[in-house]
N, C-alpha and C positions, 0 to 999 in steps of 0.2 A: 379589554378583550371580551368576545362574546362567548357566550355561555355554549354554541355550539364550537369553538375553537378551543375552548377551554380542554374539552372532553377527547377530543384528539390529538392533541396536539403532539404523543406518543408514537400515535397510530396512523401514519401516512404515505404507506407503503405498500397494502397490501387490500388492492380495493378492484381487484377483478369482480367479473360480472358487478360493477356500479352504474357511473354515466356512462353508456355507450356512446363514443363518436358518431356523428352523423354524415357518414360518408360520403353519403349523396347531398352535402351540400351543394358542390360544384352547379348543383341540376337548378338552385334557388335563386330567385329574383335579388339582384344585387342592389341596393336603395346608395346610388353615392351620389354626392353634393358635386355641380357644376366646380369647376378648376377658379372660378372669382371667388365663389364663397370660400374656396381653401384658403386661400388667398389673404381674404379681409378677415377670415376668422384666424387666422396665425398670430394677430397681431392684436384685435378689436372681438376676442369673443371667443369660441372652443372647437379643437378638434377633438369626435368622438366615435370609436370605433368598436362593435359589436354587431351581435346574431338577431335573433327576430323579434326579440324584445325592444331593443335601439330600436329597429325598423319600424316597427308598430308605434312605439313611445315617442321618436325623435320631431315626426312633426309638432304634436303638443309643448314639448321640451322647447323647440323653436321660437313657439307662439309668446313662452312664458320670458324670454328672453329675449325677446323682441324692443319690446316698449324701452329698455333702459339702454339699448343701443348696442346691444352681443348679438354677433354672429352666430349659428352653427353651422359647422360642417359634418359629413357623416359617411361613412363607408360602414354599410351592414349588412350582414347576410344569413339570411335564415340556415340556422344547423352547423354555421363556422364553428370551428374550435380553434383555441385563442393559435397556434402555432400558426398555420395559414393567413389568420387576420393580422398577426406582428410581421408576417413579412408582408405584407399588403401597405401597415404603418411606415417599414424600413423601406419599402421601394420611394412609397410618398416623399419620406426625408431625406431620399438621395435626388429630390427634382426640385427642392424647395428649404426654407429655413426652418426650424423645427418652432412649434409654438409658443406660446407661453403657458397653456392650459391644456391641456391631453384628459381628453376619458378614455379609458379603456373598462367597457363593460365587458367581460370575457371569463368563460369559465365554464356555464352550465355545459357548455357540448363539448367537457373533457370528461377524461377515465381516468386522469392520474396527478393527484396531487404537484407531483417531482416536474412534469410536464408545464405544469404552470408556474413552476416557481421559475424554471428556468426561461421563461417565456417573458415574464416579467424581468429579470437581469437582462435580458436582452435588447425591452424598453426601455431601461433605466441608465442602461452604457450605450444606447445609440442618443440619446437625449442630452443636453447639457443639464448643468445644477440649476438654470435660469428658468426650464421648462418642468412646473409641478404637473403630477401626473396622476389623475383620480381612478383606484380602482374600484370599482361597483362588486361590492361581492354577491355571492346569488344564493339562490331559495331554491330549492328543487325536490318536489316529492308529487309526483304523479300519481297522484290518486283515483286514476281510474285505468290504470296498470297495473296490471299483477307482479309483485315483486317490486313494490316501489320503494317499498322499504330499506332497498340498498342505496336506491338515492341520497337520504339523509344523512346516512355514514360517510360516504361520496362527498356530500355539499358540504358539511364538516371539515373533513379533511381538507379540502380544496380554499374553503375560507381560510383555515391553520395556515396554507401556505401565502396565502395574501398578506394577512397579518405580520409571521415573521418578516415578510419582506419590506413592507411597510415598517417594521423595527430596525431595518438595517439599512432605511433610504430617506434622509431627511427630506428630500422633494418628493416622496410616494406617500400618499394618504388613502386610508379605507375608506368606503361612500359604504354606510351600512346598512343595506339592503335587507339585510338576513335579518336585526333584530325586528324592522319592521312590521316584516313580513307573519314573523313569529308571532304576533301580537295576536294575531285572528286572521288565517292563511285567508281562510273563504272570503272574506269581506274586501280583501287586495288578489287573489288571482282567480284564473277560471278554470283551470286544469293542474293546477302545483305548477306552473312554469310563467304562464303568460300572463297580464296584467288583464284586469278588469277596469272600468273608467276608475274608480277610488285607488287602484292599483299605479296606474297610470298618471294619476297627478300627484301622488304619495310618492315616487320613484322622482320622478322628474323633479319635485321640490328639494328633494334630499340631494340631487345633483347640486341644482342651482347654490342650494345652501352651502354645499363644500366647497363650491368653486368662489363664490359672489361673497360669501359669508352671511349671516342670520337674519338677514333684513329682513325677512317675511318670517310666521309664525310658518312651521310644518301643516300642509293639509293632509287627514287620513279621511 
């Protein structure tokens, strides 16, 4: 368990003014993979669904996963919050067979713990036991916002809720982002949120490693 899960895992209930939702996602450039790559990656590689971090990260992640013969797929959207992008996942699975490998990066653009946790049981009972499903937890302190401070309380809470869920779903596993991150925020993001290059191939390793298993050494 991480050290920020640890600390709340009491407390995940009452986190007004935290992450504010991002309303105006709808207004944001959608990054989704042509209907083949769904397709070949269902079977030979990963579906993975997230907000502008995926989008930014997902072609590198591609690149890195290329040479051994994985597909990716991707549906991202700057400002999504995970409800909107799970029914984006569950439309998908009602036009197709569900994968073998599911990312679901999701989380920073919630307010409410309880909101993700059920968002995730939602993943987890539209999916069979056949299909392992990696959630990426998140990092969030904006440090060139005022009152950013309530993010961490926020990103806390919201990993708690990943976590217990991941304890109660033998095919759901945490991609842990957060301890990373934690190491030395400045050196992996540029704003508390978004990835820097060292950000960016530190994230996308720790994917590949969950899904593919340890073959390569982690890069920070």
């Amino acid at each position: 368990m991480t050290a920020s899960a640890t600390a709340v895992l009491a407390a995940t209930t009452s986190l007004s003014g935290a992450l504010p939702t991002h309303a105006a996602w709808r207004d944001n450039a959608r990054t989704l993979s042509a209907e083949r790559t769904w397709q070949t990656a269902r079977t030979q590689g990963i579906w993975m669904f997230g907000d502008s971090i995926t989008a930014a990260d997902s072609p590198d992640l591609a690149g890195l996963l290329r040479p051994s013969g994985h597909v990716l797929a991707v549906d991202a959207t700057p400002g999504i919050p995970t409800e909107p992008a799970v029914n984006q996942l569950l439309e998908r699975l009602r036009h197709s067979g569900p994968p073998r490998r599911l990312v679901m990066a999701l989380g920073t653009n919630d307010s409410d713990p309880r909101v993700v946790a059920r968002q995730i049981d939602r993943v987890l009972n539209a999916v069979p036991a056949t299909t392992t499903v990696y959630w990426v937890n998140i990092w969030k302190h904006r440090w060139l916002n005022r009152g950013a401070e309530s993010d961490r309380t926020a990103t806390a809470a919201i990993n708690a809720a990943i976590e217990r869920a991941d304890r109660g779903h033998p095919n759901l596993q945490t991609v842990d982002w957060w301890t990373t991150v934690e190491t030395d925020p400045h050196h992996y993001l540029r704003d508390g949120v978004h990835t820097l290059p060292a950000g960016r191939a530190a994230r996308n390793h720790l994917i590949e490693r969950a899904v593919y298993g340890p073959g390569r050494p982690a890069r920070h």
